[in-house]
C-alpha positions in Angstrom: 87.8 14.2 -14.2 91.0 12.8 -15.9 90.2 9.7 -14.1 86.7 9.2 -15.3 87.6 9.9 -18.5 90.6 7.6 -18.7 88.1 5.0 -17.4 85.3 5.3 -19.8 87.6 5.2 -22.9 89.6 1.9 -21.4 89.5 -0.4 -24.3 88.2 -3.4 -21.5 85.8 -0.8 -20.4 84.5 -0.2 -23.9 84.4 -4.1 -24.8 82.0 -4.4 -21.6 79.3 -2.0 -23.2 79.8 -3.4 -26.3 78.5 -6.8 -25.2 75.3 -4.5 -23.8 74.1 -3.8 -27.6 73.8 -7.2 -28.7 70.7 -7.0 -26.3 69.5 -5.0 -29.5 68.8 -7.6 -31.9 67.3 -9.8 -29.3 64.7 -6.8 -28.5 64.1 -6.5 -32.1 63.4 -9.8 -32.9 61.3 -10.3 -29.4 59.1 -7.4 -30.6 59.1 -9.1 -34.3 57.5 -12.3 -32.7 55.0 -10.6 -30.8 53.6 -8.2 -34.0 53.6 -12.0 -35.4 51.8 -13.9 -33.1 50.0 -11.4 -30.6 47.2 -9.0 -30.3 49.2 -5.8 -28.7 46.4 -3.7 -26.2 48.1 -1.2 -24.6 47.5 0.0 -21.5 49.0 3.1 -21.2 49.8 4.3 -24.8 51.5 7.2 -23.9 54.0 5.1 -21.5 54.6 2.2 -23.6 55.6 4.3 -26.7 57.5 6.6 -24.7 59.3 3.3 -23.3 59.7 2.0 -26.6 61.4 5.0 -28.1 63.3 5.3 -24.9 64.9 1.9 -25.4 65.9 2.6 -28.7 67.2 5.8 -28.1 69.5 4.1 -25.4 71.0 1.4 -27.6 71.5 4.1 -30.5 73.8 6.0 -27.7 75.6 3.0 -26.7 76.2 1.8 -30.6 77.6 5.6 -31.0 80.4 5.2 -27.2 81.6 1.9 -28.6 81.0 2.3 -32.3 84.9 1.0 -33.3 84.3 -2.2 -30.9 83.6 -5.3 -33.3 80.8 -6.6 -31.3 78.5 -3.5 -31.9 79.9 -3.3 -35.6 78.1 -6.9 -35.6 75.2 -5.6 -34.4 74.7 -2.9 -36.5 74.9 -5.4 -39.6 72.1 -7.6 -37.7 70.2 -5.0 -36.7 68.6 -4.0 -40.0 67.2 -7.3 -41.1 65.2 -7.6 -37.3 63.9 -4.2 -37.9 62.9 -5.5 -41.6 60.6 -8.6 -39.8 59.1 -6.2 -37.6 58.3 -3.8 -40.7 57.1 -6.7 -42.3 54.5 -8.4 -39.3 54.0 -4.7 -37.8 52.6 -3.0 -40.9 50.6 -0.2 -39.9 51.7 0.0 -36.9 53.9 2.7 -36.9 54.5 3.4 -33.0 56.3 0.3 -32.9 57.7 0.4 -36.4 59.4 4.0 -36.9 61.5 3.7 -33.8 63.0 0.5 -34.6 63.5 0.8 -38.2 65.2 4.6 -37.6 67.2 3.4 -34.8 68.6 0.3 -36.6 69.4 2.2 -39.5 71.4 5.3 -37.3 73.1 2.6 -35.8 74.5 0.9 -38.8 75.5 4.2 -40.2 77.0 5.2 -36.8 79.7 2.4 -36.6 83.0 1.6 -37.7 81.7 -0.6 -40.3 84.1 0.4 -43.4 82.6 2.4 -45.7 82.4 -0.1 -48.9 80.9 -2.4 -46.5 78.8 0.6 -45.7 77.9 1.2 -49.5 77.2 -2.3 -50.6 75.3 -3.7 -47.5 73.2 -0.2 -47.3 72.2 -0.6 -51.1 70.9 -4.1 -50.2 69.0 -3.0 -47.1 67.8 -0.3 -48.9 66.8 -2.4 -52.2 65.4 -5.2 -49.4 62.9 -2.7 -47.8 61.8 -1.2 -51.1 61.2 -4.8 -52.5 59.5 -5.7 -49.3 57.4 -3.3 -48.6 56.3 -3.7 -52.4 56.1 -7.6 -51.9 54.1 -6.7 -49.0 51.4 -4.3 -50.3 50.6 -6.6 -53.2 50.4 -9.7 -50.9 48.1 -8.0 -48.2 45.9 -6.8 -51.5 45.4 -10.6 -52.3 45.4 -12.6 -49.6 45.2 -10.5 -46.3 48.1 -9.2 -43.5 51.1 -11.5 -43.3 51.5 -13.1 -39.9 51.7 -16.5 -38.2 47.7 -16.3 -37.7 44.8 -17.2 -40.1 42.9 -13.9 -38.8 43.3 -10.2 -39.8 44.1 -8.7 -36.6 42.5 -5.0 -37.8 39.2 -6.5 -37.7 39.5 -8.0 -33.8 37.1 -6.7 -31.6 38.4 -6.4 -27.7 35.1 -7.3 -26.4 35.8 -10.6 -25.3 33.9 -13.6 -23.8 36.2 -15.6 -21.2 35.0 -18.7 -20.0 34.5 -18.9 -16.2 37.9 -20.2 -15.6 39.2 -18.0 -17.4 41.7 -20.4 -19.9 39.3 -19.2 -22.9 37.9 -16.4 -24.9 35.9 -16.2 -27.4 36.9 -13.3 -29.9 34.9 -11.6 -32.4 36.1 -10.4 -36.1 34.1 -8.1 -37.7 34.1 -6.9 -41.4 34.9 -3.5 -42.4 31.8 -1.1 -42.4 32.5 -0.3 -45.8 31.3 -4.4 -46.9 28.2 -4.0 -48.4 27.7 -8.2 -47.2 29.3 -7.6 -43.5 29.7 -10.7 -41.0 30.8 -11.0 -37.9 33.1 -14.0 -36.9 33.6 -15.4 -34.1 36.8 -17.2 -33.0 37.7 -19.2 -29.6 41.2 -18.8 -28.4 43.7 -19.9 -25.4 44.7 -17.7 -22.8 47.2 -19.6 -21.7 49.8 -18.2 -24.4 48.8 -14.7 -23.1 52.0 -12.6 -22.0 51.4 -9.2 -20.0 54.5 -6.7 -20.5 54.6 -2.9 -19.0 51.8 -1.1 -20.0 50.7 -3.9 -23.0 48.6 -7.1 -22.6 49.9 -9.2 -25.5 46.8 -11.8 -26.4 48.2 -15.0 -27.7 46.2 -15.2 -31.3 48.3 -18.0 -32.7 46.1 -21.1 -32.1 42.3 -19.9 -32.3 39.5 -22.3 -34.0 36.7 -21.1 -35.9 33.4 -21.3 -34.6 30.7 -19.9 -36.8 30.5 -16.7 -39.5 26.9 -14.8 -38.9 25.5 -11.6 -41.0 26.3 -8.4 -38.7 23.0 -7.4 -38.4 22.2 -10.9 -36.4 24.9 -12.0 -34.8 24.8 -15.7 -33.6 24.3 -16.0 -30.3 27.4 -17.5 -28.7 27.0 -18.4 -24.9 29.4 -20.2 -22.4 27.6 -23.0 -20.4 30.4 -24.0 -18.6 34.5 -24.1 -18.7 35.0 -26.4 -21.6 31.4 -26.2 -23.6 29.5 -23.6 -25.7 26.7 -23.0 -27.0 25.4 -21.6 -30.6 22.0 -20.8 -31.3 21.6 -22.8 -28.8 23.5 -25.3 -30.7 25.9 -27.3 -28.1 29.6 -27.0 -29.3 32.7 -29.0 -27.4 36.1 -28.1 -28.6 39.4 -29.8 -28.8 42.6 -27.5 -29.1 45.0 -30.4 -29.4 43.5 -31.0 -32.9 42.0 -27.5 -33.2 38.7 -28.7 -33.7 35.0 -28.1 -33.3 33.2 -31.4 -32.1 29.5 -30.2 -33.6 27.7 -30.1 -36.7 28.9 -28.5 -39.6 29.0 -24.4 -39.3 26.1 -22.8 -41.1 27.1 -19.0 -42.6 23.7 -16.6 -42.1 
């Protein structure tokens, strides 16, 4: 037992677990980038937020065994400002949020970062998220969620219409029941950029070109004739991603 313990508190020992945490920033930022540019579906909720909090959980334990090592003190000055984007980009989605903004925060608290360093970069984290999240509300009031997209993800409907090869979907938007005026909007998208992760399909949503706007009530009628062409009411409609464009006549709103 004396052994084990003299090993695990070896300084060369405690370096090597230190470089471990700055996997921690590079999760945060990979799950930042995601809320930005993907469409998360899970497909086992209860596994993938279980994993999610698990993960954070393990890097908060291995900040706290090698919290006096300068490489996790780095971290736990990075770690806020990730776990700010993914605030930001994952607004409303608190599963992913809560566990990364907690975890970053315990973990800058946690280490042997000195304690004016403590009090001055703390009041700027804390004045950062308060402004943010301020920043945020007003700017999702006015001009809809902030992302790298043009669409408001909240409003995607899952029921999607590949082509037969499979390379595209076409994705629909629909207004919130509460809009007196509702439309549905439909969307064509790659699913090349698609990436599938344990127990969450992530739908690439960054490139997608518009394709018409119809009242809810009478939807267009939007029907793949082959891999590359649609049709629209029976309208025919070739598309071009490299200049995300609609080859067609102009789109009519019903």
């Amino acid at each position: 037992m004396e052994k084990f313990v003299k090993f695990i508190t070896n300084k060369w020992f405690n370096l090597g677990v230190s470089v471990l945490t700055l996997a921690y920033p590079v999760f945060l930022g990979g799950i930042a980038l995601l809320l930005a540019g993907y469409y998360l579906e899970p497909t086992h909720e209860g596994a993938l937020y279980t994993l999610h909090i698990f993960i954070n959980v393990i890097f908060v334990g291995l900040s706290l065994f090698t919290r006096k090592q300068i490489i996790t003190r780095i971290v736990s000055v990075l770690s806020p400002f990730f776990a700010f984007a993914i605030l930001l980009f994952g607004f409303g989605n608190w599963f992913f949020v809560v566990p990364c903004v907690v975890s970053s925060i315990v973990i800058f608290f946690i280490t042997g970062v000195g304690e004016t360093t403590k009090i001055v970069l703390g009041t700027i984290y804390l004045i950062m998220y308060v402004v943010g999240v301020l920043v945020y509300l007003t700017f999702e009031m006015l001009f809809g969620s902030i992302s790298f997209m043009d669409v408001d993800l909240s409003r995607r409907s899952t029921g999607y219409r590949y082509s037969s090869d499979g390379l595209y979907r076409v994705v629909l938007y629909v207004d919130p029941e509460s809009d007196k005026s509702r439309t549905v909007s439909f969307y064509l998208e790659e699913t090349e950029g698609d990436i599938s992760l344990p127990f969450v399909e992530c739908r690439n949503a960054r490139r997608s070109i518009h394709l018409i706007t119809s009242d809810y009530s009478k939807p267009a009628d939007v029907e793949w004739k082959d891999d590359h062409t649609l049709y629209i009411d029976g309208r025919l409609r070739e598309f071009d991603f490299d200049s995300l464009d609609i080859e067609t006549e102009e789109d009519e709103d019903y």
